[in-house]
SEGUTOR-607298 format. One line per 5 residues: number of its first residue (from 1); their letters; for each residue y, z, x of N, C-alpha, C. Coordinates in nm, 2 decimals, padded with zeros to 4 digits. Each point is the difference from the previous one (the first is absolute). Layout:
N
NUM> A> Y,Z,X,Y,Z,X,Y,Z,X  ...
This chain:
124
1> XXXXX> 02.14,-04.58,02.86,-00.10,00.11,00.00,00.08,00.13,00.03  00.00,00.08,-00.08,00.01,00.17,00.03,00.02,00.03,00.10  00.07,00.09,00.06,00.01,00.06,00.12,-00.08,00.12,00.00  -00.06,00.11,00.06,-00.08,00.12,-00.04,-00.02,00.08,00.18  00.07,00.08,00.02,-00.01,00.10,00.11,-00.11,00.11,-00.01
6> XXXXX> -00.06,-00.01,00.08,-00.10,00.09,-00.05,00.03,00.09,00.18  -00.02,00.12,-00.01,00.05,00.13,00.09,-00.11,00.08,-00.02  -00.06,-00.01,00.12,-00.16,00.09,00.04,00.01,-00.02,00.15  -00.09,00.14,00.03,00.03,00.01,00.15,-00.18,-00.04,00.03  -00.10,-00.01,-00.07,-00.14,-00.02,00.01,-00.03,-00.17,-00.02
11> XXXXX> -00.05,-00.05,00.08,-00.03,-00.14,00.02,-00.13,-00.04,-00.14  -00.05,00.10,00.02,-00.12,-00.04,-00.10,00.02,-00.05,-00.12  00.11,00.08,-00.10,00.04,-00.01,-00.11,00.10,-00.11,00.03  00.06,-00.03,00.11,00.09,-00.09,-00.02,-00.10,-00.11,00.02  -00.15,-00.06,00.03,-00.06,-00.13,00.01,-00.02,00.03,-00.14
16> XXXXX> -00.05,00.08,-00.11,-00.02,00.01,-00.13,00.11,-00.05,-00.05  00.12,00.05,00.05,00.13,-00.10,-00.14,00.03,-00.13,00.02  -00.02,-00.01,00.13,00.01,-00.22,00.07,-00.06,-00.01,-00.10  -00.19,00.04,-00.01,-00.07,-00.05,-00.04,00.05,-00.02,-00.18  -00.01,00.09,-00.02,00.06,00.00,-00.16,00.12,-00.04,-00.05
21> XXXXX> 00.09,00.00,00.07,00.14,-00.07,-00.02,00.06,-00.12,00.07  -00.03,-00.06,00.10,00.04,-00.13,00.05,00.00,-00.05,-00.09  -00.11,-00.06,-00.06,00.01,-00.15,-00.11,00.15,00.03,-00.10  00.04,00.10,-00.02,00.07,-00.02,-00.08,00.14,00.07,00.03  00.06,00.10,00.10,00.09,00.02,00.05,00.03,-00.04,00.18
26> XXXXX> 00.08,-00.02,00.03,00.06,-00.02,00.13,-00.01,00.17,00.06  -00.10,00.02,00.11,00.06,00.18,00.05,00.02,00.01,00.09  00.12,00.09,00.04,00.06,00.02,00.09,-00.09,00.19,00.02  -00.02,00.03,00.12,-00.02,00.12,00.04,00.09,00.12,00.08  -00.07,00.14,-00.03,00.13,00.05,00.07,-00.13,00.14,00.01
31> XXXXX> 00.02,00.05,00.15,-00.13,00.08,-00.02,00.09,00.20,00.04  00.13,00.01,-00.07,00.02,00.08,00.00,00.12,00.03,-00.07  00.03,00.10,-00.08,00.12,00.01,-00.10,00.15,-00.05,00.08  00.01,00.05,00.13,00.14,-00.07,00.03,-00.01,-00.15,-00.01  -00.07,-00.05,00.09,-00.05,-00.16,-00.02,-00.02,-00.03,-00.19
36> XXXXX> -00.02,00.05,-00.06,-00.03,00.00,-00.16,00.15,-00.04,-00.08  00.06,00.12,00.06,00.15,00.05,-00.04,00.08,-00.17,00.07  00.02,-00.01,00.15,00.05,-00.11,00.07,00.00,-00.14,-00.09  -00.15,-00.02,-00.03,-00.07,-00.12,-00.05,00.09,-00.02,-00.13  -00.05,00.07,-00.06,00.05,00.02,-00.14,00.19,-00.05,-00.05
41> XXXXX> 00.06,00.08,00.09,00.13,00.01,-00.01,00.08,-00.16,00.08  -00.10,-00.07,00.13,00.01,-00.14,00.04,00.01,-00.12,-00.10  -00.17,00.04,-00.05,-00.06,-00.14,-00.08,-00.04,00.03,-00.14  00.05,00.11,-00.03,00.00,00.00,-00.17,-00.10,-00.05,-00.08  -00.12,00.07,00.05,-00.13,-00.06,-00.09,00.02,00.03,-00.12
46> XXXXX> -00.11,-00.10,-00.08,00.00,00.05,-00.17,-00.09,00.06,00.01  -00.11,00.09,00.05,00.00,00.09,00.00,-00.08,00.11,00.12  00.01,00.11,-00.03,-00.06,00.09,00.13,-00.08,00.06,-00.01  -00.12,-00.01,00.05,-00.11,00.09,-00.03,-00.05,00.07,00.16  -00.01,00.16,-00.06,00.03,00.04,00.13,-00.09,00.10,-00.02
51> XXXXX> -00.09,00.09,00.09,-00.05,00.12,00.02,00.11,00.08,00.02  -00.02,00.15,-00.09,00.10,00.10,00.02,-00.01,00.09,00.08  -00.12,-00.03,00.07,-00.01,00.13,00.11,00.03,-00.13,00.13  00.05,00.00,00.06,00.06,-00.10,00.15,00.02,00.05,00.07  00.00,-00.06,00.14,00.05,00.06,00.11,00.19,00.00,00.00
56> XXXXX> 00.03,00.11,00.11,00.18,-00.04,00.00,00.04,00.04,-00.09  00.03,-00.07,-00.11,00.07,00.02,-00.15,-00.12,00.00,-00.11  -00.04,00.12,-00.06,-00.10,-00.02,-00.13,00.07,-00.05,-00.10  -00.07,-00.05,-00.10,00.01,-00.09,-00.08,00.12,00.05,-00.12  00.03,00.14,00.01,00.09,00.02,-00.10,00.13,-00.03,00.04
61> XXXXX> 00.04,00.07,00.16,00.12,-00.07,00.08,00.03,-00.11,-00.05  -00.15,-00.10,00.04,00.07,-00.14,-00.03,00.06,-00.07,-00.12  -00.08,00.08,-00.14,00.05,-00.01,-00.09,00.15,00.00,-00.02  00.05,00.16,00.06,00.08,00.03,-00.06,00.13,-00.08,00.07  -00.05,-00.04,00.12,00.10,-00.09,00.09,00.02,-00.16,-00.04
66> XXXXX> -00.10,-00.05,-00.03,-00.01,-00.11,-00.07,00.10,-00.02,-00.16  00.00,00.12,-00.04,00.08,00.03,-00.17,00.15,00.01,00.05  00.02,00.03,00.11,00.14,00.02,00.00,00.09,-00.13,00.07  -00.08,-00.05,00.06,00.07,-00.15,00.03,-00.01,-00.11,-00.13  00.15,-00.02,-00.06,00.02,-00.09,-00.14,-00.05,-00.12,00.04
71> XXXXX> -00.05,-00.03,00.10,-00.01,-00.18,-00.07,-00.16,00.02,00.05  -00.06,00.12,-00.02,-00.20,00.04,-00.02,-00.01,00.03,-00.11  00.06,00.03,-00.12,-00.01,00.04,-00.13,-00.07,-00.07,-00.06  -00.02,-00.11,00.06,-00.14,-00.11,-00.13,-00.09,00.02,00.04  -00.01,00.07,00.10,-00.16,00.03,00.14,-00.07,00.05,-00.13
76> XXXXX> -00.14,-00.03,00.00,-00.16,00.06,-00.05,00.01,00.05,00.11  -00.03,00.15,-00.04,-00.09,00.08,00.10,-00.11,00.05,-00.08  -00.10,-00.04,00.14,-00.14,00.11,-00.10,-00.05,00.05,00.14  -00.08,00.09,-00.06,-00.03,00.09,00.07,-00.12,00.05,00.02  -00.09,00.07,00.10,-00.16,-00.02,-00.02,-00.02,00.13,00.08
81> XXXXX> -00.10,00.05,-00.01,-00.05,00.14,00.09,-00.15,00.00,00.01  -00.06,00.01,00.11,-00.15,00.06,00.05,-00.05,00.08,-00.14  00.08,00.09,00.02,-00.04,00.16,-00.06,00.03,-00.01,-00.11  -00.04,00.11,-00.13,00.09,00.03,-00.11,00.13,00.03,00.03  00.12,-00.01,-00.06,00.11,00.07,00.01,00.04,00.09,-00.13
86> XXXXX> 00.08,00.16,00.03,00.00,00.02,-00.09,00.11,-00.02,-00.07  00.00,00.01,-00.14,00.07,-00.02,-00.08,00.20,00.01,00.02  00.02,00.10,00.06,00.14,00.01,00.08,00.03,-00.10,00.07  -00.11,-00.06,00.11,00.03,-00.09,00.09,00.10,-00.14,-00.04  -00.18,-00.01,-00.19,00.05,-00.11,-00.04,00.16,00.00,-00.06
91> XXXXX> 00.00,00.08,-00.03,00.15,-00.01,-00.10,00.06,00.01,00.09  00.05,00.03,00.14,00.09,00.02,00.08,00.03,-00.16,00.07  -00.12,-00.08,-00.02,00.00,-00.15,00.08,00.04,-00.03,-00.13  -00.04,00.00,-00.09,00.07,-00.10,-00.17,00.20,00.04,00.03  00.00,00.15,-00.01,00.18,00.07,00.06,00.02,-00.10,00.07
96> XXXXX> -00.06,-00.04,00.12,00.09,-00.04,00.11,00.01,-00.18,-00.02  -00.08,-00.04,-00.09,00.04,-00.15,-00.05,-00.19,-00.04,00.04  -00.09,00.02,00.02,-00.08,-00.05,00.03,-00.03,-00.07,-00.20  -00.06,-00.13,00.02,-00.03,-00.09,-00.08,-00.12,00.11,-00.09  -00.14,00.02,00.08,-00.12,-00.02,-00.03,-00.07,00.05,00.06
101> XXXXX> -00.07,00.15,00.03,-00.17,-00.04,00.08,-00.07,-00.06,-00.02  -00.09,-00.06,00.07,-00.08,-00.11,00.00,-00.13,00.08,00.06  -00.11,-00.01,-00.09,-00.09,00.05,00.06,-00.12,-00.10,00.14  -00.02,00.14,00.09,-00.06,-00.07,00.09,-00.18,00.03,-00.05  -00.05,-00.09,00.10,-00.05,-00.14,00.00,00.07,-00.06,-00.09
106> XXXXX> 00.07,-00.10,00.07,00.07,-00.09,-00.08,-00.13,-00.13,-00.09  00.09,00.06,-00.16,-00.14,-00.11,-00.11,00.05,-00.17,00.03  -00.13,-00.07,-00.04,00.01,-00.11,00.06,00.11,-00.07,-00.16  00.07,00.08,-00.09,00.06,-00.09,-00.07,00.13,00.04,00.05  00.04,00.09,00.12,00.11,00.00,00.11,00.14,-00.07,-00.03
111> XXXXX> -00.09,-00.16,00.05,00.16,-00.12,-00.05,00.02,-00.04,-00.08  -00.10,00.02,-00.13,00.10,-00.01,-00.10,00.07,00.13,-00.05  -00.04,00.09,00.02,00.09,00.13,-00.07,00.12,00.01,00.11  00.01,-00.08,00.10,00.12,00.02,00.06,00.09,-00.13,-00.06  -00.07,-00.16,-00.03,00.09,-00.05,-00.06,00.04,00.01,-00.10
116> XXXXX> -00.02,00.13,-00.10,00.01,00.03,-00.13,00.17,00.06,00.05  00.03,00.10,00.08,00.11,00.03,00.05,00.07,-00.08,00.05  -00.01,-00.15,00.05,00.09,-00.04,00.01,00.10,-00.12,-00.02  00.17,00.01,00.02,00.10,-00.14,-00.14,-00.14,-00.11,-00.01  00.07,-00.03,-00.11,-00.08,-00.15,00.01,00.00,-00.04,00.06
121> XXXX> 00.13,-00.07,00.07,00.04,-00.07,00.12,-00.03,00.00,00.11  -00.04,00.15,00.04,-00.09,-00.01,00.11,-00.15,-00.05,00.00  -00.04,-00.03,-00.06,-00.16,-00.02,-00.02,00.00,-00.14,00.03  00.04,-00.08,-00.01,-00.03,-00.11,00.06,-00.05,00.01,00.17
């Protein structure tokens, strides 16, 4: 099963991704960009789905910290926001290696458009 870090500082949305993602990924939690960044760089999930506004470190830090350590380069990052973001934002998280925005309320076809990103190999 998949590995999948999910990095949110709000409990609510994190019983919404158990709920939607257990059956089919393994998740590990991290409820703030340093802890996001830590996690990440430890246990090398296949992938990271993270809120970009966070407490500590926001979500672009962690991007951009996550990109520069070589053996995180196969990392999925995606990325998700409350709010609209504008258009600068986005291209500045795509710059910094972010994978994907992911729009929030996360749609209930979620795990598969994340298994679509990921090796074959991992999907078992």
């Amino acid at each position: 099963m998949p590995n999948l870090l999910y990095v949110d500082h709000d409990l609510t949305r994190l019983g919404e991704i158990q709920h939607q993602l257990s059956e089919h990924f393994q998740l590990e939690v991290a409820f703030n960009g340093w802890e996001g960044f830590a996690n990440s760089v430890m246990n090398k999930p296949d992938v990271v789905l993270l809120n970009l506004e966070l407490p500590v470190m926001d979500g672009l830090e962690l991007v951009r910290l996550v990109r520069t350590e070589p053996d995180c380069a196969h990392l999925i990052l995606l990325g998700f926001s409350l709010k609209e973001l504008p258009s600068e934002f986005a291209e500045t998280a795509e710059r910094l290696g972010l994978n994907q925005l992911v729009e929030y309320p996360f749609a209930q076809q979620l795990p598969a458009e994340l298994f679509k990103m990921l090796p074959v190999a991992t999907q078992d």
